[in-house]
Structures are given as C-alpha cells and as structure tokens.
C-alpha positions as CSV (number, residue, x, y, z in Angstrom):
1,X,-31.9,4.5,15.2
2,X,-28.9,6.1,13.2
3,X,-26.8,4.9,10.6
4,X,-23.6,7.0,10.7
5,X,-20.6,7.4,8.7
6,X,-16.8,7.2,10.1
7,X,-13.8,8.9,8.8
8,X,-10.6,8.0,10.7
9,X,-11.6,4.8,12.0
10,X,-7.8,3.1,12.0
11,X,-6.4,5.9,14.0
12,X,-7.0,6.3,17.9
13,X,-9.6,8.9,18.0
14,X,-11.6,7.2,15.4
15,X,-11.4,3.7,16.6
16,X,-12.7,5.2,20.1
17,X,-15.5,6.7,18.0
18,X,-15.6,3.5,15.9
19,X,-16.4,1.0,19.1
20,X,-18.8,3.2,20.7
21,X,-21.3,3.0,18.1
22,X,-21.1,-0.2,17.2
23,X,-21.7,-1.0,21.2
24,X,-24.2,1.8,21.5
25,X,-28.0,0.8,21.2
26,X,-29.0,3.9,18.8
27,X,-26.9,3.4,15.9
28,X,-28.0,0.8,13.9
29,X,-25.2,0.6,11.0
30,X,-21.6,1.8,10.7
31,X,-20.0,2.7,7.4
32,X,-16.3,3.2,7.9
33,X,-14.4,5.0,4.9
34,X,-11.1,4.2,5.0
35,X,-7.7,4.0,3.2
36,X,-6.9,0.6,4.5
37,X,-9.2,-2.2,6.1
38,X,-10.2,-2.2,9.8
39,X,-9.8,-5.9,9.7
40,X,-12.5,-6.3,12.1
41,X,-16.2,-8.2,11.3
42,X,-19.9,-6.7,13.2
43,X,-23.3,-7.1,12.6
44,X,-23.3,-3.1,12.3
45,X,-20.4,-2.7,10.4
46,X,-19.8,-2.0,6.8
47,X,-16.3,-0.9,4.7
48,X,-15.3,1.2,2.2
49,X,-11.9,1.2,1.4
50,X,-10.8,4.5,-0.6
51,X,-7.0,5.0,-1.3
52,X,-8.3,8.5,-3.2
53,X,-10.4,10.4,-0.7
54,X,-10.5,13.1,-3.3
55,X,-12.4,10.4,-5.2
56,X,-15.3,10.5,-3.2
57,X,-17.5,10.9,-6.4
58,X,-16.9,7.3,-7.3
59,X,-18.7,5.8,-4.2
60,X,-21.4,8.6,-3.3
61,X,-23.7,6.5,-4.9
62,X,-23.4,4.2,-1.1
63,X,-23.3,7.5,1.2
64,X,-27.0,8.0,1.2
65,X,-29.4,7.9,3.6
66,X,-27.4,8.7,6.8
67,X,-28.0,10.3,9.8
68,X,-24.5,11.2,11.0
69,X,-20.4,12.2,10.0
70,X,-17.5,11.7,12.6
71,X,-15.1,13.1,10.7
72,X,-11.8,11.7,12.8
73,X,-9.6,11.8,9.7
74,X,-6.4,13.8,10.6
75,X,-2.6,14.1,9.9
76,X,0.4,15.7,12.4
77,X,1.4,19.3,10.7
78,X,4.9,17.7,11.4
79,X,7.0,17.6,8.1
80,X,4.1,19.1,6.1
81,X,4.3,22.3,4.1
82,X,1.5,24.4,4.3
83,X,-0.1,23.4,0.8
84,X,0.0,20.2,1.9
85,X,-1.6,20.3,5.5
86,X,-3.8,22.3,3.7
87,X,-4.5,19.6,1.1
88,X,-5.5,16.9,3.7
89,X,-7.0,18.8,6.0
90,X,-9.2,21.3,4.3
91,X,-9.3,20.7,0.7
92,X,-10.4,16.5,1.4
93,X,-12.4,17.3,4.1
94,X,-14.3,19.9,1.7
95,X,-14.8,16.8,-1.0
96,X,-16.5,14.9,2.6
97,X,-18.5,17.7,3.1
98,X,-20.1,18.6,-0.4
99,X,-21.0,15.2,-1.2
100,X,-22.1,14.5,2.2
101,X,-24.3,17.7,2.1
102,X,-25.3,16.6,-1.4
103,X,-27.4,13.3,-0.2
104,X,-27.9,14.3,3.5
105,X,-28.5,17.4,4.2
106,X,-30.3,16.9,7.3
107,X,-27.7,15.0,8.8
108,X,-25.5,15.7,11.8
109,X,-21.8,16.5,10.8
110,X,-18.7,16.2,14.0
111,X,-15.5,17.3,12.7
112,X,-12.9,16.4,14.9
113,X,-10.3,19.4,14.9
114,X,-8.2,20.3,17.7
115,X,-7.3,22.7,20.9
116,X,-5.6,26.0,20.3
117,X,-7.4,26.1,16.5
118,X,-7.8,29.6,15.4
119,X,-11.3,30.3,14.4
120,X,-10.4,33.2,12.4
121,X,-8.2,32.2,10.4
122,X,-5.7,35.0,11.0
123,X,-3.6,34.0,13.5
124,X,0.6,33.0,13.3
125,X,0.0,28.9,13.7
126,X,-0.2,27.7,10.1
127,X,-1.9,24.1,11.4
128,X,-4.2,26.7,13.6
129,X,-5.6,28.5,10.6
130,X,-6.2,25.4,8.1
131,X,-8.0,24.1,11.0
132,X,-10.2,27.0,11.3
133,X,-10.9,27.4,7.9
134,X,-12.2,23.9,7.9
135,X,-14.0,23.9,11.1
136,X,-15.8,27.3,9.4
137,X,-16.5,25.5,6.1
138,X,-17.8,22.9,7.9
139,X,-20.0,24.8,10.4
140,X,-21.4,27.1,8.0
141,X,-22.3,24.5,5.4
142,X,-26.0,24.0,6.4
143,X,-26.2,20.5,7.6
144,X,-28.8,19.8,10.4
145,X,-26.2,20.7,12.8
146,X,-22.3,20.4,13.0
147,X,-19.5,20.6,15.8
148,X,-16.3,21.3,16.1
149,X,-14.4,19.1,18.4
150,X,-11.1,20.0,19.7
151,X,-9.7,17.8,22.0
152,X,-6.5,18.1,23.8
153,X,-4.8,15.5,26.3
154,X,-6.9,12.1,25.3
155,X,-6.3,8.8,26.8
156,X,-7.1,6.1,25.0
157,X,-8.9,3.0,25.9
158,X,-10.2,-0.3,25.7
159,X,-6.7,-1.9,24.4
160,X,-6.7,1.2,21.7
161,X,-3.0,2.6,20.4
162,X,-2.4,5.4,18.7
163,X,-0.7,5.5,14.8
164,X,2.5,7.8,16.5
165,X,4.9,5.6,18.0
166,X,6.4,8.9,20.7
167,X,2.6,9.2,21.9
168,X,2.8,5.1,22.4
169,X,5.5,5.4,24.4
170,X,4.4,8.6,27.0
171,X,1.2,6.6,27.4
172,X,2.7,3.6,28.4
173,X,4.9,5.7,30.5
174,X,1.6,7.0,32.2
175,X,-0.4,4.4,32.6
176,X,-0.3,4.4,36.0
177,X,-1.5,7.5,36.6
178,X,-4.5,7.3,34.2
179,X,-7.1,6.7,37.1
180,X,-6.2,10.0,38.3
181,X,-5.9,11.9,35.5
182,X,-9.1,10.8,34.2
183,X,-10.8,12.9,37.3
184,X,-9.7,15.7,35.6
185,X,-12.1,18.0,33.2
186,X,-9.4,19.1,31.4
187,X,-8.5,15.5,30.1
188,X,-10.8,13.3,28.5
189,X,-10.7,9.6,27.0
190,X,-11.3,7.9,23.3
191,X,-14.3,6.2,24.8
192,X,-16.0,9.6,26.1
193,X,-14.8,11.8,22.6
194,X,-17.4,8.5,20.9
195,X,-20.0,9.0,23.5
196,X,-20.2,12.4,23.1
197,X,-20.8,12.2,19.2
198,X,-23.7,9.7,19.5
199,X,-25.1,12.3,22.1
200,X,-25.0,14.9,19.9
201,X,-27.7,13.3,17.6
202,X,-30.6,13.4,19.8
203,X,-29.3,16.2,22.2
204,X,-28.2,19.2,20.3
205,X,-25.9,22.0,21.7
206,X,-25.7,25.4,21.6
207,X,-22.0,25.1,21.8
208,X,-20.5,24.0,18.5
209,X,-17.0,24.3,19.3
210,X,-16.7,21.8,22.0
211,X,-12.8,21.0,24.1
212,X,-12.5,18.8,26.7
213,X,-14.5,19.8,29.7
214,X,-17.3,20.0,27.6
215,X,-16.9,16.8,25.2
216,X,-16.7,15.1,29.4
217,X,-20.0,16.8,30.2
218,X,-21.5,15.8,27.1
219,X,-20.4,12.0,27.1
220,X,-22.3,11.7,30.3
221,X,-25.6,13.1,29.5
C-alpha cells in the first residue's frame, strides 16, 4: 500500500491524478498540497492548504513517510516573463523536491512536464528550457526513481474541467468526437495520465521521459 503526495490537485491533470488514487486499491492515503481547498471529503484523503509553496519548511514536519510525488502543479508561460515562469516552475518545484528528498528519499517522484520540453536546456522556447531544467533537477536528484511526464492532447474525464476557460470551450466543442479520438496513441485521457502514476510504483521503467503513447501503454499494464 502507498501513501502518496499530490501537487496540483484543483487543476485538470491533478484532479485526474487525484481520483485515481483515491479509487485505486494500492494507495492507502492521499495528502493533497494545495493553495486552495479541494472541497471534497474521503476516507483516503487528507489537506494541506499552502498559499506559500516556497514555505514548504513550515509543514515538512507532515511530509514524512511517503511512498510517492505527482507533481501536477503547473502555470501557462502565457503573460509570464521568463523570471517568473522560472519562479513557479523551477525554483518551487526545487523547494518540493529538496524537502521531499529530505524525509523520503526512497520514494517515487512524477513530475508532470510537458511535450516539445527541451531536455537540454539550450534550445529557443523559453517555457521549453525551464521545463528541462526542472525535469533534469528532478531526474537527477536521487529519489528511488523519478519520471518525466509530458503529455500533449489530454481529454479529461469523469465530469473533470480544466482551470482555462478557451480549453473549456474546444472540449465541449469536441465532445463528440472523444470516442474516437481516444483510439488514438497519440492522445491520452486524465484518467489514464493517474493510472499510469500509480503503475509506476510497483512497475518501474526504463523510460523516464514518458509522452503520450507511452503514458497509454503504461496505464494499461
């Protein structure tokens, strides 16, 4: 049994994470870190509400013991400078990962990052290199294991909506085509990104930067 720790969990990729572990039979608590409340009660569920996530210091004392990080915690590039992308998305993350790595070493970290990320950290896209610097730092850490996930086209199920209102409105748009594009490998789903993770614990990969096609094959082991 694993007791896991969510990042992300009031956004659409970690909400997908969020419901699959509470419904999946080998994780036996939840602990959701979050800047506002989920609003939702389980057995398996616990809550930490953190406006500072660079504050992390002030509750590590409650991060012990775990098996597991989803890290789903994101922000769009849109309107940011680099600085602050850079902020959010590596410097916080960094804080997760230290203290995390402090208290559970042995513990599997997923760090949900994105397609087209540039793994070394060279390349024109400003969003592309903060992500590869953090999937690196994150990688290269020394937890148990770690993986980069970077999902592209994601639908998202069971009733889930995501925080952009444009994305809203395409997938609504699409609905009716979701059956089908489902079939393909090149798409995947909220509910399949969450299997996936859970997988991950008892069947370890090679492969630690995972897209699509692969987080598909992997949420149907």
């Amino acid at each position: 049994m694993n007791r896991v720790i969510i990042t992300g969990a009031t956004g659409m990729v970690g909400k997908g994470v969020l419901l699959e572990c509470l419904d999946h039979p080998s994780v036996s608590e939840v602990l959701a870190i979050n800047r506002s409340s989920l609003d939702l009660q389980h057995s398996k569920l616990k809550e930490i509400i953190l406006e500072d996530f660079a504050a992390l210091e002030t509750i590590e004392d409650q991060l012990k013991g775990y098996d597991a990080c989803f890290y789903c915690m994101g922000v769009s590039v849109v309107g940011l400078n680099e600085q602050k992308y850079t902020h959010i998305t590596f410097s916080i993350t960094q804080i997760f990962a230290d203290v995390l790595y402090k208290h559970n070493p042995t513990m599997v970290f997923n760090y949900v990052s994105g397609k087209g990320t540039d793994s070394s950290e060279k390349g024109r896209s400003m969003w592309a290199r903060v992500k590869g610097r953090t999937e690196n730092y994150i990688l290269n850490k020394g937890f148990r294991d770690a993986y980069a996930f970077r999902p592209g086209a994601i639908i998202p199920e069971r009733g889930i909506k995501s925080k952009t209102g444009w994305y809203n409105a395409i997938y609504v748009i699409m609905r009716p085509f979701f059956a089908l594009l489902k079939k393909s490998k090149n798409i995947t789903t909220t509910t399949k990104i969450g299997l996936a993770m859970i997988h991950m614990l008892s069947k370890p990969s090679d492969l630690k930067h995972l897209e699509n096609h692969d987080i598909n094959l992997l949420a149907e082991i």
